[in-house]
ZAMARGU-4260 file (C-alpha; in steps of 0.2 Angstrom, whole numbers, plus 5000, padded with zeros to 4 digits):
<rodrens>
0) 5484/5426/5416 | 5504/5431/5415 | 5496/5448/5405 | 5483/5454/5420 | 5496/5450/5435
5) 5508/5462/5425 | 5497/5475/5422 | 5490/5475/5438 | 5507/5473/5448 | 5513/5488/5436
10) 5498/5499/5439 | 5500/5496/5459 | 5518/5501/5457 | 5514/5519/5447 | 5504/5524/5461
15) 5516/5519/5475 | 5529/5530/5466 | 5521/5542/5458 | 5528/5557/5455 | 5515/5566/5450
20) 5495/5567/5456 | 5485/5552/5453 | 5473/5555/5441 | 5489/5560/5430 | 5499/5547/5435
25) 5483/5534/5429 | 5482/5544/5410 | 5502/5542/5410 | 5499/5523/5414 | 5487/5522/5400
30) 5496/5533/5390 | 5510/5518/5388 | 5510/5507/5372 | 5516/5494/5380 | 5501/5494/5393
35) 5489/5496/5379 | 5493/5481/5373 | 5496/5470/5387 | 5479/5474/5391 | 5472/5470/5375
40) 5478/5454/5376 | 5473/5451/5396 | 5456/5456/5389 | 5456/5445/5374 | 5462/5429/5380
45) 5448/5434/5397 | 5433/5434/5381 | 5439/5420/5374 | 5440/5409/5389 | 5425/5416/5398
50) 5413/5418/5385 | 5416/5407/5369 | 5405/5412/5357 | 5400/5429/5363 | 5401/5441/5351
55) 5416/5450/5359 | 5425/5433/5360 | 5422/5430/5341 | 5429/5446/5337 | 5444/5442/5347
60) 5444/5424/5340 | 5444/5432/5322 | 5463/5430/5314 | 5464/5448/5309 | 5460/5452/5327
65) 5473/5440/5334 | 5488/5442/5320 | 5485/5462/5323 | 5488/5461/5342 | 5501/5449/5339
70) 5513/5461/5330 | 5508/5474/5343 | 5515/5463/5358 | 5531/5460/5345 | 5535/5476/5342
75) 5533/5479/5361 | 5545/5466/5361 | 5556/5469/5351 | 5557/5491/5354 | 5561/5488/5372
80) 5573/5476/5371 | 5584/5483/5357 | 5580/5504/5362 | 5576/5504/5379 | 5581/5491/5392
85) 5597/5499/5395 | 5591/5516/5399 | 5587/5511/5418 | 5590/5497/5429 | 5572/5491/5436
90) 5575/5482/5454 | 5564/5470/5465 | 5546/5467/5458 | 5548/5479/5447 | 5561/5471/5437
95) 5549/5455/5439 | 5534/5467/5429 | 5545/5473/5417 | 5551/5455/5410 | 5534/5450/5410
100) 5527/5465/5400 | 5542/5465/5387 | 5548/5447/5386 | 5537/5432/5394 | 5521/5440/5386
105) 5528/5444/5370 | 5534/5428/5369 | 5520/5416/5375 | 5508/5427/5365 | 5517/5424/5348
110) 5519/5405/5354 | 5499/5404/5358 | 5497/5413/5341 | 5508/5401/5332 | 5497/5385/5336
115) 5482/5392/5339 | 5479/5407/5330 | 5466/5406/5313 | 5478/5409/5299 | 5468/5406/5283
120) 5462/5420/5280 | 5477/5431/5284 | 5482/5444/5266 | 5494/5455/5265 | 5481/5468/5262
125) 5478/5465/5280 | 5492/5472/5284 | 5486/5491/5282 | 5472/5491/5294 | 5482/5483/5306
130) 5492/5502/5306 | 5476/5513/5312 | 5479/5508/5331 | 5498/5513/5333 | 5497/5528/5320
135) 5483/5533/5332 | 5490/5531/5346 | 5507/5541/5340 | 5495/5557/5337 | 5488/5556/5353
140) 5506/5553/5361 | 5513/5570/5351 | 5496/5578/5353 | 5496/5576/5372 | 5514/5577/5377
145) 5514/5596/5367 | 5499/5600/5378 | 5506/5591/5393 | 5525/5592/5392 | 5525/5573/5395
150) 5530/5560/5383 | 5530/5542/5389 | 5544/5534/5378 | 5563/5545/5375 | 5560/5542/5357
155) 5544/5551/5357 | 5550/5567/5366 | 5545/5580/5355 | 5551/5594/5368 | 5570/5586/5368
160) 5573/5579/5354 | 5564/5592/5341 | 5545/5588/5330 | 5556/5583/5315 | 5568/5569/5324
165) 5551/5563/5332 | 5542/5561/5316 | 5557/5551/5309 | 5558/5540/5323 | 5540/5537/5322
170) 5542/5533/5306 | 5556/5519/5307 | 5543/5513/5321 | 5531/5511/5307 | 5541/5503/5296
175) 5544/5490/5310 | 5526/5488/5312 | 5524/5482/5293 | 5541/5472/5293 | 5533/5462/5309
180) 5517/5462/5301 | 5522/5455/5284 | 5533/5442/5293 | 5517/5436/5302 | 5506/5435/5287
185) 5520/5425/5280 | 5520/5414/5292 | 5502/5412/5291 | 5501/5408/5273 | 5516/5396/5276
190) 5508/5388/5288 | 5492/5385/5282 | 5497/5378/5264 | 5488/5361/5263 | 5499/5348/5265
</rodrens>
């Protein structure tokens, strides 16, 4: 349950140094990709633990469901610790939370995927779908942080950094995406060859 304790530890921290009022300071929390999916996969392994065979277990069970999240929690990986680790120096608990969000659950997800996750029925038309959640949440990003002045991630700063960098950026981030998700739907079919 490394995911919950870091969401929750990371929630309790924004409120005790928020900057802003609360009811802001949750939709920023929220408003974080990273947090998204953290608490997609606390809520996936919960189902799958709790209530095997539910019908919200199965659709986390499902090896779309799982390979999809599974590049999500790469990318969040893999973005923080190439873009934006270095751009502040997170101390005490904090600095606990923030390995946890971007390198122990990354990591022990992709492990839990690897030798558990369904993989035979992986394609790499999959792949498309598996797009709709972080181009979604990129117009909502732009969308909200024009209306609000807020943008949760440097890279995404429409107001500093100008619409038409951001709209490159998001693109490379994109092009991440399907490199991350075509490595895992190759590994999939590698590893469910018969033998």
């Amino acid at each position: 349950m490394t995911a919950w304790f870091a969401v929750i530890a990371q929630f309790f921290l924004a409120i005790a140094n928020r900057t802003a009022s609360a009811p802001e300071v949750v939709i920023r929390f929220f408003s974080f990709f990273t947090i998204e999916t953290n608490g997609l996969i606390a809520v996936a392994l919960t189902f799958l633990l709790l209530t095997p065979g539910s019908p919200r277990s199965n659709f986390f069970a499902k090896g779309t469901t799982m390979a999809a999240i599974t590049v999500y929690i790469l990318v969040v990986g893999i973005t923080y610790n190439t873009l934006l680790r270095n751009i502040w120096n997170p101390q005490g608990l904090q600095r606990i939370v923030d390995e946890l969000l971007h390198v122990a659950v990354p990591v022990l997800f992709f492990i839990y995927w690897l030798l558990f996750g369904p993989k035979a029925n992986l394609h790499w038309k999959n792949i498309f779908p598996w797009l709709l959640f972080p181009l979604i949440y990129c117009i909502y990003t732009l969308v909200r942080g024009h209306l609000s002045g807020y943008y949760p991630y440097p890279f995404m700063d429409a107001g500093q950094l100008g619409f038409d960098k951001v709209l490159i950026n998001i693109g490379a981030m994109l092009i991440l995406f399907v490199v991350v998700a075509l490595l895992a739907v190759g590994i999939a079919k590698v590893g469910s060859r018969p033998r």
